[in-house]
Backbone as CSV, one residue per row, in Angstrom:
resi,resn,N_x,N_y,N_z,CA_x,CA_y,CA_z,C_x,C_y,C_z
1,UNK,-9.040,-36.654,-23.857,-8.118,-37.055,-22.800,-8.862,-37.937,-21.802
2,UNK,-8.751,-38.840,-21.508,-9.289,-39.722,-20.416,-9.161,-39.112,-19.051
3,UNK,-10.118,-39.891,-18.583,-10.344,-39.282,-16.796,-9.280,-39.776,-15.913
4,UNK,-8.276,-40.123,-16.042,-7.065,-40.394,-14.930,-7.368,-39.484,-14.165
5,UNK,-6.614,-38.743,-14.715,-6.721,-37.841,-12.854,-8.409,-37.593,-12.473
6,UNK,-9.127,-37.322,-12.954,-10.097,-36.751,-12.472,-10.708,-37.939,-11.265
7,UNK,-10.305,-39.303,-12.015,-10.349,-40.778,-10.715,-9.716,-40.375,-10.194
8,UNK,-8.550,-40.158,-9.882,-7.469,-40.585,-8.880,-8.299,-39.124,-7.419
9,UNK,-8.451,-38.338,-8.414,-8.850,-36.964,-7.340,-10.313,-37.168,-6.714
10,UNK,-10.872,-37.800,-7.298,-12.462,-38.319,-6.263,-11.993,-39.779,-5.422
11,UNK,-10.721,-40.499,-5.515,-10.993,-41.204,-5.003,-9.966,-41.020,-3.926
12,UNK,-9.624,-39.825,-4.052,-8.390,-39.259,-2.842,-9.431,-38.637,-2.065
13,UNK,-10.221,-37.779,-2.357,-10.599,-37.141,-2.264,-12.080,-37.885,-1.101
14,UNK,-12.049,-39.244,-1.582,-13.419,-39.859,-0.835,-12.634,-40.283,0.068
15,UNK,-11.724,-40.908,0.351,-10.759,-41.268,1.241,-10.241,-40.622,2.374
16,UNK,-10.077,-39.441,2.191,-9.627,-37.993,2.865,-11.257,-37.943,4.085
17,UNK,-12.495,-37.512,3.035,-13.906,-37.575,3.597,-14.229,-38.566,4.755
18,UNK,-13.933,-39.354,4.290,-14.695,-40.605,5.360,-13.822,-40.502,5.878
19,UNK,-12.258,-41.172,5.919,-11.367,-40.560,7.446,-11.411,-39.626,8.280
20,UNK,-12.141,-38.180,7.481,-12.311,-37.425,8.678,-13.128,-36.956,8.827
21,UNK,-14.667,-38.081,8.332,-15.892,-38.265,9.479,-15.993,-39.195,10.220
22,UNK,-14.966,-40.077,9.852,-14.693,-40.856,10.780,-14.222,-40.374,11.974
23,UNK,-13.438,-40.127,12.341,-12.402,-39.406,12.780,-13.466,-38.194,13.761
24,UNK,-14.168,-37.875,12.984,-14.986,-36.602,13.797,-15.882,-36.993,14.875
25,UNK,-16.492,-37.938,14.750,-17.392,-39.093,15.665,-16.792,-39.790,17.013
26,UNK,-15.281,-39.738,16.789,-14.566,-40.701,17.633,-14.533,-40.073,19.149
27,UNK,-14.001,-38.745,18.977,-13.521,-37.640,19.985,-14.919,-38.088,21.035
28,UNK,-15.850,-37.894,20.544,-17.219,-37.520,20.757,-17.878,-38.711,22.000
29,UNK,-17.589,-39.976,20.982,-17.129,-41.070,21.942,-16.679,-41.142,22.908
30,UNK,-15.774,-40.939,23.432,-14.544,-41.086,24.331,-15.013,-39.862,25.279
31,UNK,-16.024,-38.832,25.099,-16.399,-37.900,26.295,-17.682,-38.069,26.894
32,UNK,-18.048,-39.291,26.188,-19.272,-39.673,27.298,-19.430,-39.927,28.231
33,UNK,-20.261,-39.121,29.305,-19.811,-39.684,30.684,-21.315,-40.938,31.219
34,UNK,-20.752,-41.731,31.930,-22.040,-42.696,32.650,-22.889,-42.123,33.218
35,UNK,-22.807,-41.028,33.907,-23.233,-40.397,34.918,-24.745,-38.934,34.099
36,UNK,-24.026,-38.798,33.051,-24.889,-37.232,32.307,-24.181,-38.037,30.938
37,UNK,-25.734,-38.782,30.311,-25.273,-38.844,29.140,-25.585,-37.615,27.989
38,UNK,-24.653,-37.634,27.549,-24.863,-36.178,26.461,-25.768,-36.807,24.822
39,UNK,-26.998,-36.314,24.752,-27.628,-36.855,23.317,-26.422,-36.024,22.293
40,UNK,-26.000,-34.818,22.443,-25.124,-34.110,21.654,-24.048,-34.947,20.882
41,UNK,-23.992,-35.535,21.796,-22.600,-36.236,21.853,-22.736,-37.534,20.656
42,UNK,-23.785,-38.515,20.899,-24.257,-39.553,20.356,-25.067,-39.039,18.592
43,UNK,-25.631,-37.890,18.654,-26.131,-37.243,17.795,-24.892,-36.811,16.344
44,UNK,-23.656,-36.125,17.012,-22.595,-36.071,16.381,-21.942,-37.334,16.192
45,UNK,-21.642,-37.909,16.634,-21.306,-39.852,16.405,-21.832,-39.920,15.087
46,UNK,-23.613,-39.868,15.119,-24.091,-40.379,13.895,-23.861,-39.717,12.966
47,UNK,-23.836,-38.757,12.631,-23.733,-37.744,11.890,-22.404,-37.874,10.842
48,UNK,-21.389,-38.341,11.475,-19.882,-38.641,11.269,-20.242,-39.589,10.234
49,UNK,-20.824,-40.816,11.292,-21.039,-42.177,10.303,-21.474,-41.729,9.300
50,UNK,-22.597,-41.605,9.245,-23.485,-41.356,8.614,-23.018,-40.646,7.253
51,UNK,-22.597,-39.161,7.424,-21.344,-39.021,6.350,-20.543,-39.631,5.704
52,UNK,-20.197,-40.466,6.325,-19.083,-41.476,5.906,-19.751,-42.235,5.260
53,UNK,-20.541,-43.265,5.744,-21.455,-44.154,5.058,-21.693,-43.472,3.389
54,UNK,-22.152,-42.045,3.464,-22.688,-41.323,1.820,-21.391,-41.077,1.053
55,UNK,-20.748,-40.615,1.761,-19.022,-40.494,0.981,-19.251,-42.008,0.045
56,UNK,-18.875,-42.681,0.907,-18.018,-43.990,0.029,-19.337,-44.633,-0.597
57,UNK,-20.500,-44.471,-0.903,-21.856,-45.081,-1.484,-21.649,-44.255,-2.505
58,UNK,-21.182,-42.711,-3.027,-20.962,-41.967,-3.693,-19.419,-42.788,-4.379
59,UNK,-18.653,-42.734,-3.469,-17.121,-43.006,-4.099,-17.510,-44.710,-4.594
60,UNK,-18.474,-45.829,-4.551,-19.011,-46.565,-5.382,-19.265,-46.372,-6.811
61,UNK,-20.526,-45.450,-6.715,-21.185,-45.433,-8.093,-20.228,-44.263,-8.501
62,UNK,-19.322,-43.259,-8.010,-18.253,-42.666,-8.862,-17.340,-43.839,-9.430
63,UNK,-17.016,-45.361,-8.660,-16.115,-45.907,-9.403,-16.793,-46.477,-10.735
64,UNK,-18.073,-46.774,-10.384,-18.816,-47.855,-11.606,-19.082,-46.738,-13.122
65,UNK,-18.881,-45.679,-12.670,-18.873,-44.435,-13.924,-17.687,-44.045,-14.650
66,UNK,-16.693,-44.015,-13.561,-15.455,-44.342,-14.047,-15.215,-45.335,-15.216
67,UNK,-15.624,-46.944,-14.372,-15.288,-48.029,-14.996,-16.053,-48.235,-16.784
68,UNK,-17.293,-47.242,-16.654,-18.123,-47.224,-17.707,-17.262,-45.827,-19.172
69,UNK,-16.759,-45.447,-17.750,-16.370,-44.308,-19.262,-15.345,-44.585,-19.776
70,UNK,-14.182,-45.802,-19.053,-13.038,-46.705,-19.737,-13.592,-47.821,-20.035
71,UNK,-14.481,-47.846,-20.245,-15.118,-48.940,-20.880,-15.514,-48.172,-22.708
72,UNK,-16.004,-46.922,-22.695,-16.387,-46.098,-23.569,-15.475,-45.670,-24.490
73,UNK,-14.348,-45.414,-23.794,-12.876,-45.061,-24.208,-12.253,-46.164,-24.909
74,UNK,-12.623,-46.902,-24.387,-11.754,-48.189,-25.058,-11.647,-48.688,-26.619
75,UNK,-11.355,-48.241,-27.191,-11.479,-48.032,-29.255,-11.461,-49.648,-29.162
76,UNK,-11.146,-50.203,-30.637,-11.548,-51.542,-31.607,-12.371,-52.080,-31.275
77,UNK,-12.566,-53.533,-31.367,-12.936,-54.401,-31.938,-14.369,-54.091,-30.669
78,UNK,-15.562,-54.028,-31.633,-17.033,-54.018,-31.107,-16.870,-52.748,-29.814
79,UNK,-16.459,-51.309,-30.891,-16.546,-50.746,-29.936,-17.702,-49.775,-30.197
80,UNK,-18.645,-50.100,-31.577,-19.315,-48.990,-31.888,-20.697,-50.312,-32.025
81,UNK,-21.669,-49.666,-31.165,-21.747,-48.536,-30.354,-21.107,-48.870,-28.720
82,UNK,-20.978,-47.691,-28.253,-20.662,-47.852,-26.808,-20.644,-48.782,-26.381
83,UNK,-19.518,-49.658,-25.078,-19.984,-50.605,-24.455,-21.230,-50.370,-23.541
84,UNK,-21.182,-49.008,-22.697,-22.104,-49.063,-21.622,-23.454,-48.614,-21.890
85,UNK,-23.720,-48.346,-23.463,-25.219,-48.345,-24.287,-25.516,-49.581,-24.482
86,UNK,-24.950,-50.497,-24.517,-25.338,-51.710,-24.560,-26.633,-52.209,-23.999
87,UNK,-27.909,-52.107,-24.467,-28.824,-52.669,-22.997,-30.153,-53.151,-23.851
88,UNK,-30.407,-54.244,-23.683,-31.542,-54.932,-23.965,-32.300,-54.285,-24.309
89,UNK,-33.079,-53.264,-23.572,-34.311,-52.749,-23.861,-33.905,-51.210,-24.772
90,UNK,-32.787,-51.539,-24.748,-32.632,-50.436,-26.016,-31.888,-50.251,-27.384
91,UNK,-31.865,-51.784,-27.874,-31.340,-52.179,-28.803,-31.077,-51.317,-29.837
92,UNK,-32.602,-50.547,-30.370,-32.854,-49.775,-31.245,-32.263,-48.637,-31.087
93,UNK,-31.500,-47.919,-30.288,-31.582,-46.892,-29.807,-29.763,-47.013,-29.967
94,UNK,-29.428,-48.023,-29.401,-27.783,-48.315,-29.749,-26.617,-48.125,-30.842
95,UNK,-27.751,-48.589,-31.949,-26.819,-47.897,-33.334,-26.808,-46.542,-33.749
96,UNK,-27.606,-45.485,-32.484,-27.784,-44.000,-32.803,-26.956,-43.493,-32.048
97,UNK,-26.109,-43.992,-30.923,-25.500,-43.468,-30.251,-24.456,-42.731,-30.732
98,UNK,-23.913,-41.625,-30.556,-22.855,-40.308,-31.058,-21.745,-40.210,-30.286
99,UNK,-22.426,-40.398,-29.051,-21.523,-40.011,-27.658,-22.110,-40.635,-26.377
100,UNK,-21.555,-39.363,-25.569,-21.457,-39.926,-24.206,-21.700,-38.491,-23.724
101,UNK,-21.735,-38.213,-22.872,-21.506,-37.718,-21.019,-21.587,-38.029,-19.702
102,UNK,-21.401,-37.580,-18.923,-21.140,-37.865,-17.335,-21.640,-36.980,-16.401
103,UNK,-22.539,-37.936,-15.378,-23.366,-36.291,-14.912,-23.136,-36.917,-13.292
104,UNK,-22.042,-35.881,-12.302,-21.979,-36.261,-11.326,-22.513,-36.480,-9.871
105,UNK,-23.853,-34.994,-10.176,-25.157,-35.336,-9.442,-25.919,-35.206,-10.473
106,UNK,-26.740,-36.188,-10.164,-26.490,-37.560,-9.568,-25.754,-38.083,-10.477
107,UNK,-25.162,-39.232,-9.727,-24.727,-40.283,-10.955,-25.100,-40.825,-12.105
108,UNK,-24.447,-40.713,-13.367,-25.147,-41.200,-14.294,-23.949,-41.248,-15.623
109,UNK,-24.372,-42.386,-16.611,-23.273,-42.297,-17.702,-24.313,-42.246,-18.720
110,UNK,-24.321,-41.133,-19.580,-25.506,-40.605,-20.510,-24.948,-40.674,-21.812
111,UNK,-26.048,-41.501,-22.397,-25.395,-42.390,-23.819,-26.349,-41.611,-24.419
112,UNK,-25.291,-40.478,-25.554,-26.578,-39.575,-26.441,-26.654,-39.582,-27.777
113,UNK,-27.520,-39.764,-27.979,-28.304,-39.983,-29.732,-27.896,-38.831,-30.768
114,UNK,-28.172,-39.391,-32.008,-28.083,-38.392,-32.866,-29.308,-37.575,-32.778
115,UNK,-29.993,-37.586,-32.828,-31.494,-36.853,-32.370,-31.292,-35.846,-31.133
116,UNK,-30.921,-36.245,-30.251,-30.886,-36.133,-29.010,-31.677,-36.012,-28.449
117,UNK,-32.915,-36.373,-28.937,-34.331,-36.832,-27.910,-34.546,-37.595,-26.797
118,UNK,-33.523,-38.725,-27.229,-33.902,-40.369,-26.939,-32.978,-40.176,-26.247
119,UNK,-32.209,-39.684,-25.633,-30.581,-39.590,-24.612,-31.520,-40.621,-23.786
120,UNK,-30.293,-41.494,-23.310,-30.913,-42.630,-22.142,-29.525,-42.575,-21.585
121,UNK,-29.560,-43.472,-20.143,-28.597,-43.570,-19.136,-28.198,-45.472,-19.346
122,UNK,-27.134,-45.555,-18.829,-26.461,-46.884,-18.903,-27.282,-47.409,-17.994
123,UNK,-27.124,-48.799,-17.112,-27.212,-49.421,-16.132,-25.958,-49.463,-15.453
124,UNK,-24.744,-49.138,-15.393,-23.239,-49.208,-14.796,-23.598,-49.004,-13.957
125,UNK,-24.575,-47.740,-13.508,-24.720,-47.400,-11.519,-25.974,-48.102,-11.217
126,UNK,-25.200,-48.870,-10.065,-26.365,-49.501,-9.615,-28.021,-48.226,-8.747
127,UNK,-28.943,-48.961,-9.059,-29.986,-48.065,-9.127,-30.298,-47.986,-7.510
128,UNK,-29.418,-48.558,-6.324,-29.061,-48.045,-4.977,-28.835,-46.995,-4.640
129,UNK,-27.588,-46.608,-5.682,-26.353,-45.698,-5.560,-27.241,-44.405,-5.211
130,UNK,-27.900,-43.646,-5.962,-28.552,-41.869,-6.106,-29.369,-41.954,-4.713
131,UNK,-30.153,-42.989,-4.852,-30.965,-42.556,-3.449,-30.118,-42.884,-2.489
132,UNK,-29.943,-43.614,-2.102,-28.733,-43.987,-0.502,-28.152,-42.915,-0.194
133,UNK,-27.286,-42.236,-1.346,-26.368,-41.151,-0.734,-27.574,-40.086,-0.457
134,UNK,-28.579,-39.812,-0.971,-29.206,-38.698,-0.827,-29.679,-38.876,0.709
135,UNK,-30.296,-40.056,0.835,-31.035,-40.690,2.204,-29.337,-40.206,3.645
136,UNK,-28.662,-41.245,2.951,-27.392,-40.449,3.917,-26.544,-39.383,4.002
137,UNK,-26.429,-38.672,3.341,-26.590,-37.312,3.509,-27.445,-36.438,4.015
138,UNK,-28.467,-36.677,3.774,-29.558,-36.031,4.682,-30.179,-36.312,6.059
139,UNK,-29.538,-37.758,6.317,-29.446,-38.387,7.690,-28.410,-37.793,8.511
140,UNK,-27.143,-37.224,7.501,-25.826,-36.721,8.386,-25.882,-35.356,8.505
141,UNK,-26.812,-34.528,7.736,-27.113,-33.000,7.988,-28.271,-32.960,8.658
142,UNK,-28.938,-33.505,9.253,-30.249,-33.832,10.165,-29.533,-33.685,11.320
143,UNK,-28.688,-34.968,11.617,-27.940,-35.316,13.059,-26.813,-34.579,13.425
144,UNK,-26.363,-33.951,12.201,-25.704,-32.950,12.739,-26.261,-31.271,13.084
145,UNK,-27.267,-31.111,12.501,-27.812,-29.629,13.164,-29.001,-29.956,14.178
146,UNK,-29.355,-31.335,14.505,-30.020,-31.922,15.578,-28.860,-31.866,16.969
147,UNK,-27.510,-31.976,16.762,-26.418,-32.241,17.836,-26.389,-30.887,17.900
148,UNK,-26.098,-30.174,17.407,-26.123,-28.282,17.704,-27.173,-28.144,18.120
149,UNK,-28.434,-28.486,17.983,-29.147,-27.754,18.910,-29.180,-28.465,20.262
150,UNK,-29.206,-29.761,20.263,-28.854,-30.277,21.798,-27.827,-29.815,22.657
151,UNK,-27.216,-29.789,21.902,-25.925,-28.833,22.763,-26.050,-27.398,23.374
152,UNK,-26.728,-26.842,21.985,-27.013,-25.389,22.760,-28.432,-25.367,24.195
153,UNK,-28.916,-26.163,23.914,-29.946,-26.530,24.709,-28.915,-26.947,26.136
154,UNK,-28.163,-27.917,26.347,-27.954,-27.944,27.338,-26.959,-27.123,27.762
155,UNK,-26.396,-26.510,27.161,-25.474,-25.109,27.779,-26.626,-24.074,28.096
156,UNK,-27.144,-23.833,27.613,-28.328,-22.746,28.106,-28.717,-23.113,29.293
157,UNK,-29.450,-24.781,29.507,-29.555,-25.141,30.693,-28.447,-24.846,31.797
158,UNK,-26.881,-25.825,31.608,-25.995,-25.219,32.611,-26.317,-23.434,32.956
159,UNK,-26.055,-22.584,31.877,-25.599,-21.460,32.340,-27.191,-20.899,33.596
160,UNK,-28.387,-21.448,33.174,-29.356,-21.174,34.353,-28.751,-21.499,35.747
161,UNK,-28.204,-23.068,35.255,-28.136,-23.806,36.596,-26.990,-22.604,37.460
162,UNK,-26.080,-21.992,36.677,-24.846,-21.503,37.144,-25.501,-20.358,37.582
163,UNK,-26.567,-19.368,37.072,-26.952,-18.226,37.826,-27.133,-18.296,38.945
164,UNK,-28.381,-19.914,38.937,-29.330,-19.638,40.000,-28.261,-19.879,41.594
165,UNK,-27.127,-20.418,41.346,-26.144,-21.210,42.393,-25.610,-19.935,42.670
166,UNK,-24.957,-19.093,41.748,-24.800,-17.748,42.159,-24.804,-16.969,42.518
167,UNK,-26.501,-16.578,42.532,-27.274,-15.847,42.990,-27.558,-15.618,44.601
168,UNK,-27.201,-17.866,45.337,-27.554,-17.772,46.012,-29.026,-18.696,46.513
169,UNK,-29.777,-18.647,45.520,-30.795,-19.416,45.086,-30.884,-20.649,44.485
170,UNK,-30.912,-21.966,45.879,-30.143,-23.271,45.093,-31.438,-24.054,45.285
């Protein structure tokens, strides 16, 4: 059965993501004051992006895997071996091909041998794609448990400031 839906649901699905890290960053914006700038504040901003940015670098090389496995799917004329085994430096290796799989971390369209020694990967995902999202993703779970602790940091601060005024002791 071909991947229809299984596209249509990562690419709803990446769409949904980045709108609402987008979306999560914005609020954040709009409560900055001139006066007490909040790092919390700017910290969660990035974090949003930043998410967003790995979503759709992901919802990329998910489309170019897609495009490789209807490329794979595609029966007649010069369809054996695979289109997306196709590759120069593995000429030899092309008329052994059996199959296929799909490996979604990381990205990859895995053209496998009769042997199954020699399994090699297409070129369809560009060789950007695995690291970037990893780099941004880990830039957006950085800045976001970096904004939680700034935050708790400066509420801890207020609530001193609020004793000591309390107390009496200004």
């Amino acid at each position: 059965m071909p991947p229809y839906p299984l596209i249509t649901l990562i690419a709803l699905t990446v769409v949904v993501a980045a709108v609402a890290l987008i979306g999560r960053g914005r609020p954040a914006l709009s409560r900055r004051s001139p006066r007490r700038p909040d790092p919390a504040a700017g910290l969660r901003v990035l974090a949003g992006l930043t998410g967003a940015a790995a979503v759709c670098l992901y919802a990329w090389g998910a489309l170019a895997v897609a495009g490789a496995v209807l490329e794979a799917e595609d029966g007649g004329t010069s369809s054996a071996p695979l289109g997306p085994c196709l590759r120069p430096d593995r000429q030899e290796d092309a008329g052994h091909v059996i199959g296929y799989s799909v490996d979604y971390v990381p990205l990859r369209f895995v053209c496998e041998t009769a042997d199954g020694r020699d399994d090699f990967t297409s070129d369809d995902v560009p060789g950007y794609v695995n690291p970037g999202v990893a780099v941004l993703a880990l830039a957006a779970a950085g800045s976001a448990v970096a904004a939680g602790y700034a935050g708790e940091l400066r509420a801890r601060a207020e609530a001193r400031r609020g004793e000591r005024t309390s107390s009496g002791t200004v």
